[in-house]
Every structure is written in C-alpha cells, then in structure tokens.
Backbone as numpy.savetxt, mean C-alpha at the origin, in Angstrom:
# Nx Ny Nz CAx CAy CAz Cx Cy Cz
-3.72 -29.31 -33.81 -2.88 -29.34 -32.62 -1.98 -28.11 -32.57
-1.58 -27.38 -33.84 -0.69 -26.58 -33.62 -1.48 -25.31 -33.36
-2.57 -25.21 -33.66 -3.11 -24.06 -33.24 -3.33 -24.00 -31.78
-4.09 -24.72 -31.25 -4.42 -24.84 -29.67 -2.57 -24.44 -29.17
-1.65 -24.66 -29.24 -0.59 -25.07 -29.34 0.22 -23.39 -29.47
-0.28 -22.91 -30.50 0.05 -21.19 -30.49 -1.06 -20.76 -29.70
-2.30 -20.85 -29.81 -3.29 -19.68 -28.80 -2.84 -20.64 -27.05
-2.10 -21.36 -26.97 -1.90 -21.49 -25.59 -0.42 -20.60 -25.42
-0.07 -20.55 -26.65 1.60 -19.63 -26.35 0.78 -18.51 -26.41
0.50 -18.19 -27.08 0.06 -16.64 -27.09 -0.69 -15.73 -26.01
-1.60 -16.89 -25.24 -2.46 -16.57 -23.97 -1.21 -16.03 -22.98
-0.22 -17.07 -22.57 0.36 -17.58 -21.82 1.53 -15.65 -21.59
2.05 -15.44 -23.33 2.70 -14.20 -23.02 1.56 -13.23 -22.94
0.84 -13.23 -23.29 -0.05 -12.27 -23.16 -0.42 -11.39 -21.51
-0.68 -12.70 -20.54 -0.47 -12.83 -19.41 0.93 -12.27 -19.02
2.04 -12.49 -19.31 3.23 -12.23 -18.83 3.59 -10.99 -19.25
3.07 -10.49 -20.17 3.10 -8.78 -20.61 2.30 -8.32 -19.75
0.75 -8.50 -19.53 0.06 -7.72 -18.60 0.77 -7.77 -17.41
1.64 -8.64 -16.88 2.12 -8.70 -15.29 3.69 -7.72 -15.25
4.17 -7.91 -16.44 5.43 -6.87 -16.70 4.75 -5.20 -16.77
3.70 -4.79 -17.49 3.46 -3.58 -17.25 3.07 -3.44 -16.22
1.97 -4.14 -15.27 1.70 -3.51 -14.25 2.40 -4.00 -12.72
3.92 -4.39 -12.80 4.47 -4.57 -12.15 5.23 -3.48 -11.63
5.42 -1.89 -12.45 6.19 -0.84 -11.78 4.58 -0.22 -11.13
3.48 -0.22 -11.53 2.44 0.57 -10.95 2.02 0.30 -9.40
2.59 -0.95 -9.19 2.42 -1.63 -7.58 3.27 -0.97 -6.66
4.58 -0.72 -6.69 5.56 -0.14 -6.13 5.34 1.08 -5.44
5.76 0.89 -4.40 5.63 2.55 -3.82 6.37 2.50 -2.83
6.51 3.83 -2.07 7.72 4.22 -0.91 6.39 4.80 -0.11
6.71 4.26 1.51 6.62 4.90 2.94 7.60 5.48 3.35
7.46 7.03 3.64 8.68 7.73 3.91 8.63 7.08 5.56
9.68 8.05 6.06 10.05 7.57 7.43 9.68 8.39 8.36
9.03 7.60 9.77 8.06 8.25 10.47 6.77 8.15 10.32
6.26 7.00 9.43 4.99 7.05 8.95 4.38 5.80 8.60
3.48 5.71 7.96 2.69 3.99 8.15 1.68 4.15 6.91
1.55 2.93 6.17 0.04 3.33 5.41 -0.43 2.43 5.53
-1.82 2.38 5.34 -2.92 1.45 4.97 -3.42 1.28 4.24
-3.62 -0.44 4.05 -3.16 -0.58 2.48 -4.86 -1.83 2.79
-5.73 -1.07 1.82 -6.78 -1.74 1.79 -7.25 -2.62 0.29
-8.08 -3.42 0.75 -8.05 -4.65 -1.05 -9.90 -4.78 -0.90
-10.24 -4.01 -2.12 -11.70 -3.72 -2.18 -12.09 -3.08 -1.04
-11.72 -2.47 -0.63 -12.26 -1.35 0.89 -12.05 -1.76 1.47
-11.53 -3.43 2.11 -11.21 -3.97 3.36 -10.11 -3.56 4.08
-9.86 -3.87 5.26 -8.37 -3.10 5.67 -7.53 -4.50 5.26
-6.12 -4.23 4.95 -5.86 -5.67 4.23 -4.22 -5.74 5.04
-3.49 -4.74 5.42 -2.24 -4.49 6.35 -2.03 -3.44 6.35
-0.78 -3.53 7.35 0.02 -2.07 7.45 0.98 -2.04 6.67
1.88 -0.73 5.66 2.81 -1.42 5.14 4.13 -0.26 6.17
4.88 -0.51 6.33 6.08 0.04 7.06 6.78 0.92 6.43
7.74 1.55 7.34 8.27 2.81 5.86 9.76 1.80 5.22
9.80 2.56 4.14 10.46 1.49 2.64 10.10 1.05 2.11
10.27 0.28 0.76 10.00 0.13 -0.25 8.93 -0.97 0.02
7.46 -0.54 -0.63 6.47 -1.71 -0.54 5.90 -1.95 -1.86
4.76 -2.97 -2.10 4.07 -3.41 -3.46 2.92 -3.68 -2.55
2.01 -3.00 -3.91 0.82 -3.64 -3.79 0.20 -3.62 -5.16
-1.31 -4.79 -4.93 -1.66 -5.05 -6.06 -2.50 -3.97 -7.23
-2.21 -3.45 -8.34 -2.79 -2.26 -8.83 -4.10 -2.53 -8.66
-4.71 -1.87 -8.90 -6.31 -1.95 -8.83 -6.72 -2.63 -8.18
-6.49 -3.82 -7.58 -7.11 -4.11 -6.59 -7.04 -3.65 -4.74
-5.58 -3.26 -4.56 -5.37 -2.83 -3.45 -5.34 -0.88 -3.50
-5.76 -0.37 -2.46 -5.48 0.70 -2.32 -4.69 1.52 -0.83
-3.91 2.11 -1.64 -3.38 2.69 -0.26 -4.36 4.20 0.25
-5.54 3.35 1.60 -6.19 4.28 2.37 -5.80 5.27 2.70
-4.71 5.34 3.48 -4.29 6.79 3.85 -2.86 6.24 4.92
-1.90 7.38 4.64 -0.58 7.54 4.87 -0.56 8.18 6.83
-0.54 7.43 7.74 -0.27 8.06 9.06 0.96 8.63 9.99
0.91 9.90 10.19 2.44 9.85 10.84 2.47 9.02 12.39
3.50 8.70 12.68 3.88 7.81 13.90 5.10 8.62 14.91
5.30 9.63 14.34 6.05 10.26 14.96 5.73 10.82 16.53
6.79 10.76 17.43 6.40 11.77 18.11 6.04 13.12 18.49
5.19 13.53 19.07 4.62 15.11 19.01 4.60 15.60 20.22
5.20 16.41 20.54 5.41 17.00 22.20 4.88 18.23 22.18
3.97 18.46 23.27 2.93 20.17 23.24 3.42 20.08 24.96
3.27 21.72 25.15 3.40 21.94 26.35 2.53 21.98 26.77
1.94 21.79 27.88 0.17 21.73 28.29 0.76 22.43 30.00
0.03 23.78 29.61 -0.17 24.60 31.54 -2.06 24.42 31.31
-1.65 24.36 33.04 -2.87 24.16 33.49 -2.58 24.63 35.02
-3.83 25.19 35.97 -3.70 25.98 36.98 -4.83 24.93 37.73
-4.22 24.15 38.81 -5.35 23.53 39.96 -5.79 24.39 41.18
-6.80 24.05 41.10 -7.38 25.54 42.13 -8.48 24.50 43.10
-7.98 24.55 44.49 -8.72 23.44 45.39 -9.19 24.44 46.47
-10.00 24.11 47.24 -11.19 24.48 48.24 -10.38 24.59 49.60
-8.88 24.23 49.70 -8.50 24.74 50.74 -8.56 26.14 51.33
C-alpha cells in the first residue's frame, strides 16, 4: 500500500513540475495596434488581443501577428469622360 501510495505522490508532483516549467513558455505579449492568431495543431483556434496572453506550449501556435492599424495613402486619379 505504501508504495502505490508514493508512485501516486510522485506521479502527481511530477505532473506539477512539468506544468510549473512550462507555464512561463505559454506567455506572451500582443503589442498595440495588432492581433495574433493563435492556432492548436494548424487549426485556427482564436484571436488573441493586444496584452498579455497564454497559450498552450506545443500545442498551440501563434500563426502570425496582424497589424490593425490604420493606413492612409493618397490616391490621385484623373476622370476623363466623352463629353
């Protein structure tokens, strides 16, 4: 009994160490003005917003970072009609 009893303690931190190390590797920052996509096995899985987000290591990936900003171009153009 006492063995089952330690290999269930021992499983148990074992587990709780793997979730303490890879609990700073999840963390990440969206700067501002911008958006990412945050996919889990290639699927699209959300958007995350700018500030502080988590996701799951290895299983989630952040696809790619989009700006949302506005972008203003001057656009000339000359209309030329058959009058």
């Amino acid at each position: 009994m006492n063995i089952i009893l330690g290999i269930l303690v021992l499983s148990v931190l074992a587990v709780a160490g793997l979730a303490v190390l890879l609990l700073p590797f999840g963390i990440f920052v969206v700067q501002q003005g911008s958006v990412a996509v945050i996919t889990t096995f290639g699927k699209y899985s959300r958007v995350a917003r700018p500030g502080l987000s988590y996701r799951i290591p290895i299983i989630q990936k952040i696809q790619s970072r989009i700006s949302v900003q506005n972008r203003s171009m001057e656009l000339s153009f000359q209309a030329i009609t058959q009058d």
